[in-house]
C-alpha positions as CSV (number, residue, x, y, z in Angstrom):
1,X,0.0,0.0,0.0
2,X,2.8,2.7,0.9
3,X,4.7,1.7,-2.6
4,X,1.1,2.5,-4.2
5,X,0.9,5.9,-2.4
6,X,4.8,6.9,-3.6
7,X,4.3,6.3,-7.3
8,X,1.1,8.1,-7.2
9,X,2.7,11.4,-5.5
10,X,5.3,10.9,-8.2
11,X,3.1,10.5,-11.2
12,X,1.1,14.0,-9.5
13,X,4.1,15.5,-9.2
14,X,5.7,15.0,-12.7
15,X,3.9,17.1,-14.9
16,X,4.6,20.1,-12.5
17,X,8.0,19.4,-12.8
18,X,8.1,18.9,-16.8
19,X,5.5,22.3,-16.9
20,X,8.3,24.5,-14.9
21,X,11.5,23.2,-17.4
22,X,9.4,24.0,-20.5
23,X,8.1,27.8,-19.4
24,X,9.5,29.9,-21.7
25,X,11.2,33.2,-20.9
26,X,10.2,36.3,-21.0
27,X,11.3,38.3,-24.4
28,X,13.7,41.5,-24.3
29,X,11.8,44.1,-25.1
30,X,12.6,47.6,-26.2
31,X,9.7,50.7,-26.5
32,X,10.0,54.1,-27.2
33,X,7.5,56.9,-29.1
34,X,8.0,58.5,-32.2
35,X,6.2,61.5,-34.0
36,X,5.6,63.3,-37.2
37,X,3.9,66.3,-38.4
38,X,2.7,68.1,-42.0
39,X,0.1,70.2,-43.1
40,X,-3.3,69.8,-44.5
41,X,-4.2,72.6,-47.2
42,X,-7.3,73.3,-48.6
43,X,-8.5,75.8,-51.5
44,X,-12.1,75.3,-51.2
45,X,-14.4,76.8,-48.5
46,X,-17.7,75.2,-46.5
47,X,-20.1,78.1,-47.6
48,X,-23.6,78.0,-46.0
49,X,-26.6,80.0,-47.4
50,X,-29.4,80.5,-45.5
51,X,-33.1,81.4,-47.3
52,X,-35.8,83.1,-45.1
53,X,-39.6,83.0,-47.0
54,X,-42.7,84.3,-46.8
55,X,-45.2,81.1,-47.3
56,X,-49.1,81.4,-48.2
57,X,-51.2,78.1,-49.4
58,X,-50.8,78.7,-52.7
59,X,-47.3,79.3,-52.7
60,X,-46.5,76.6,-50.7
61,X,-46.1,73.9,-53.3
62,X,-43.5,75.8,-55.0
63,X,-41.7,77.4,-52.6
64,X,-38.8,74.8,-52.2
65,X,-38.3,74.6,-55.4
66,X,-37.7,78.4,-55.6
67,X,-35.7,78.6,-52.6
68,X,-33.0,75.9,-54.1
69,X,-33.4,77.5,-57.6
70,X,-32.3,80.8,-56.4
71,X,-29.4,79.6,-54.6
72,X,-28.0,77.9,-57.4
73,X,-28.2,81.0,-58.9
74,X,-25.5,82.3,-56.9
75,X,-23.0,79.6,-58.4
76,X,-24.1,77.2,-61.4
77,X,-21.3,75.3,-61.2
78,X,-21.4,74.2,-57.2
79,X,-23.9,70.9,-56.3
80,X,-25.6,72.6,-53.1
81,X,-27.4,70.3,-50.5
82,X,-30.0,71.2,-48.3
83,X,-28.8,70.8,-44.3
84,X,-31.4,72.3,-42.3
85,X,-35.1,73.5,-42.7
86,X,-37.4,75.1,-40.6
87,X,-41.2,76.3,-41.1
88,X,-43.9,78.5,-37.9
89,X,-46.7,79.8,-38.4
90,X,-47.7,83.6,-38.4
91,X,-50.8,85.5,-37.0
92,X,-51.8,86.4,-40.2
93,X,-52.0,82.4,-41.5
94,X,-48.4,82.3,-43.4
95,X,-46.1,80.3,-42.6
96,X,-42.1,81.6,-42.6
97,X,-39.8,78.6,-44.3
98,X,-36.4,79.3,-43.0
99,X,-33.4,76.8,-45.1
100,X,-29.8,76.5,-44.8
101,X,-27.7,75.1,-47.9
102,X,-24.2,74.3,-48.1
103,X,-21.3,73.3,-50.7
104,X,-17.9,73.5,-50.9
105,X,-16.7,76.2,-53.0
106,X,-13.3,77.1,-54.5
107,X,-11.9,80.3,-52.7
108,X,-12.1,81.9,-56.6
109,X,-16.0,81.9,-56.8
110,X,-16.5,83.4,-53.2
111,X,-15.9,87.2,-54.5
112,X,-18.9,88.9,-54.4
113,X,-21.1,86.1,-53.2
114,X,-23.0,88.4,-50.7
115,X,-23.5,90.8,-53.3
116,X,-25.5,88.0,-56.0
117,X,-27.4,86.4,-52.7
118,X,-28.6,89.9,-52.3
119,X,-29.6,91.0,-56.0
120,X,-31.3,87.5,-55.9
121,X,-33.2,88.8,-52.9
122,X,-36.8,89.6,-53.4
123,X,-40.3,90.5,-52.1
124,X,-41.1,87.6,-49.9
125,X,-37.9,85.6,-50.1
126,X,-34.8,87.3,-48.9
127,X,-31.1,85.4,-49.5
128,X,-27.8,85.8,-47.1
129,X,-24.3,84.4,-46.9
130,X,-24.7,83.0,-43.3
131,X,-20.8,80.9,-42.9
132,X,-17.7,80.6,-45.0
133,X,-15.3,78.2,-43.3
134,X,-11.9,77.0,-44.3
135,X,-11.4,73.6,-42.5
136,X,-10.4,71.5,-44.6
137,X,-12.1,68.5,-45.9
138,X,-12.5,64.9,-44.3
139,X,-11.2,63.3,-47.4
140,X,-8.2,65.6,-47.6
141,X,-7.1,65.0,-43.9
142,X,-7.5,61.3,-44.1
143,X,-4.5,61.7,-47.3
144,X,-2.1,63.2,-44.8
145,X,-2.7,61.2,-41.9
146,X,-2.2,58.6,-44.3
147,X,1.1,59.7,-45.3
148,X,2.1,60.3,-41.6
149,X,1.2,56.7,-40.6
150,X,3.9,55.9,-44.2
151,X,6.5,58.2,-42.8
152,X,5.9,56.5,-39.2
153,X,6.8,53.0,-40.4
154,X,9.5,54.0,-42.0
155,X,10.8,55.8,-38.9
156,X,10.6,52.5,-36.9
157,X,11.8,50.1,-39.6
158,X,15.1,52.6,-39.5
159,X,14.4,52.2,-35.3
160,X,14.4,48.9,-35.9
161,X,18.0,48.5,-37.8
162,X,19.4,50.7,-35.4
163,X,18.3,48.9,-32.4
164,X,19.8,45.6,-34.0
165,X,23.1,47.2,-34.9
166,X,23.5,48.0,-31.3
167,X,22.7,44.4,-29.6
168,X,24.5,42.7,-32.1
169,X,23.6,39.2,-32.8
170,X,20.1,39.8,-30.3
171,X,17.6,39.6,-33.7
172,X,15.2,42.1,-32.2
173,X,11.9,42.2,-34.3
174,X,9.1,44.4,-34.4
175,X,6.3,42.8,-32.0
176,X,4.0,45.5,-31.2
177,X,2.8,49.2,-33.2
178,X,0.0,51.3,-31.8
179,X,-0.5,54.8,-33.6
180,X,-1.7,57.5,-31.1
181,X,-4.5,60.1,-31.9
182,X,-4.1,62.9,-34.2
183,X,-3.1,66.5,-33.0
184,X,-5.1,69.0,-35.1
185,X,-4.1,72.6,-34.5
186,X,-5.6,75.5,-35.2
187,X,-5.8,77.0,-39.2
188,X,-2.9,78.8,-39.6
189,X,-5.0,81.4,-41.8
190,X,-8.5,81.7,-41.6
191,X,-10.1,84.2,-44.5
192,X,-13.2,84.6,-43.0
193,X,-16.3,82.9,-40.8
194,X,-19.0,84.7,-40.3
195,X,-21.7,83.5,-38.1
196,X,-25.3,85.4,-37.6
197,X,-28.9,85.4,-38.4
198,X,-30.0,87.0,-41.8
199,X,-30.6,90.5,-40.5
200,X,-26.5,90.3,-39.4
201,X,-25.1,88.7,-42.4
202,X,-27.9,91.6,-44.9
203,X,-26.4,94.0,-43.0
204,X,-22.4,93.5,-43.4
205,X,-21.4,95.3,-46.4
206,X,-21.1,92.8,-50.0
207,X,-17.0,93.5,-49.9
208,X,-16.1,92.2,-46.8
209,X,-17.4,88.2,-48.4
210,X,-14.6,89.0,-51.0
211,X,-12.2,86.9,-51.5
212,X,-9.5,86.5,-52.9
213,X,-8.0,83.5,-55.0
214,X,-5.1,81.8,-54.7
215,X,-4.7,81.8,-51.2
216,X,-4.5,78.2,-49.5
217,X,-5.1,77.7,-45.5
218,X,-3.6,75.2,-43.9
219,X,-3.7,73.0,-40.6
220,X,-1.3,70.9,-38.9
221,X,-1.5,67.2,-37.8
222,X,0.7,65.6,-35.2
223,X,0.7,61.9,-35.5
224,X,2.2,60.1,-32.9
225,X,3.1,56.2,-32.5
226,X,4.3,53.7,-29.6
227,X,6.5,50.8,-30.7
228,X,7.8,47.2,-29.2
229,X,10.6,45.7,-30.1
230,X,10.9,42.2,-28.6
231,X,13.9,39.6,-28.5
232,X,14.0,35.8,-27.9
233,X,15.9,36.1,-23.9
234,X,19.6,34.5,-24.3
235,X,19.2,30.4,-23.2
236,X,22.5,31.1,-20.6
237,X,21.8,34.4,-19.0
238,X,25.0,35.6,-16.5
239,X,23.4,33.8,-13.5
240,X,24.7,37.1,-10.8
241,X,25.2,39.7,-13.5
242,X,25.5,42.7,-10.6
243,X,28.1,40.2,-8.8
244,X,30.1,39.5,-12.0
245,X,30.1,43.8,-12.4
246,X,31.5,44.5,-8.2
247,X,33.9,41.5,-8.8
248,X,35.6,43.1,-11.5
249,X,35.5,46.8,-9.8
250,X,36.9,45.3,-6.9
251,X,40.1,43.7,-9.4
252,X,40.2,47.2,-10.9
253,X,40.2,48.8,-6.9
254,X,43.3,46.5,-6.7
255,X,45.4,47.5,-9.2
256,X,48.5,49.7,-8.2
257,X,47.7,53.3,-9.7
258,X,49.6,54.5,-12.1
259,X,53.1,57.5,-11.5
260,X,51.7,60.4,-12.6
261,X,53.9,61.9,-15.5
């Protein structure tokens, strides 16, 4: 019976012992941050024009048509998309139809664009420039931080050699990359954005919504990114490393010092 009990504490007690020699070790790693930077340009402008109209029954079934045919008007050549509307109701029985519209327009057509919205004006309908805004586009940030997220690879593959060179014969590889969130600072020259209601923007005088062409505005990106490199750990680590660096300190401690010349 005791032989029984041995060889079964020894059978328990033998995949413990094979689990603990097989454990692998820990990788070397090495992390450090890099970051890049560029600009995003634009030469188009959000523009926002806003249509406040008088509304009776019989009017009403062409009204919207009127509003978006009058603001096309303004410029043939921009696709303008209707981004807020609005309708009460008066004393008198009308109803008031207020509508925004927006486009994105080069900075070329915006000169004089208060003045058209205004000649285009009329008994019952009246036609302001309400924003003009110079952030640049969705599509034409995504390029850059596209092209930051290129230049950051090649930063870490150079990282990469570099960190090799210096532990020779260690193979380090790259085991982790995690790209930070974008830095967007403020446009480095903003034309014009002009906010208000449609008595504000009838009231600010046709030459200050010139513009002029040619100018670009710009914004700047910071991209940032954290990156792992990893190494297999040597198989025959120094078993005392700090011992084998105080035994040699203490050999150098013994050495006679040298005459002084």
């Amino acid at each position: 019976m005791t032989r029984f009990v041995v060889v079964l504490l020894s059978a328990l007690l033998l995949p413990t012992a094979v689990f603990a020699q097989v454990m692998p070790k820990p990788d070397d790693t090495i992390s450090l941050t890099l970051s890049v930077e560029d600009w995003v340009t634009t030469k188009t402008a959000r523009t926002v024009v806003q249509v406040n109209a008088s509304v009776t029954a019989e009017s009403a079934g062409t009204t919207r048509e009127a509003m978006l045919k009058a603001v096309q008007q303004m410029s043939a050549d921009t696709s303008w998309k209707l981004i807020n509307f609005n309708r009460s109701q008066t004393e008198t029985g009308m109803e008031n139809w207020y509508a925004q519209f927006e486009a994105r327009m080069p900075e070329a057509s915006l000169g004089g664009l208060q003045e058209k919205a205004t000649k285009l004006s009329k008994a019952g309908m009246q036609i302001s420039v309400n924003q003009i805004d110079f952030t640049p586009t969705l599509e034409e940030t995504e390029a850059v931080r596209a092209n930051l997220r290129r230049v950051l690879m090649d930063k870490i593959n150079a990282e990469l050699k570099t960190a090799n060179a210096a532990f020779h014969g260690r193979d380090f590889r790259i085991a982790e990359v995690s790209f930070g969130g974008v830095q967007a600072f403020p446009l480095t020259r903003q034309r014009m954005m002009m906010k208000g209601n449609a008595e504000m923007a009838a009231a600010a005088p046709s030459a200050a919504l010139d513009m002029a062409s040619g100018i670009e505005t710009a914004q700047k990106l910071t991209q940032s990114a954290t990156v792992t490199f990893a190494a297999v750990a040597p198989a025959n680590p120094p078993a005392n490393r700090d011992a084998e660096i105080a035994k040699e300190a203490a050999k150098q401690a013994e050495k006679p010092a040298e005459p002084a010349q």
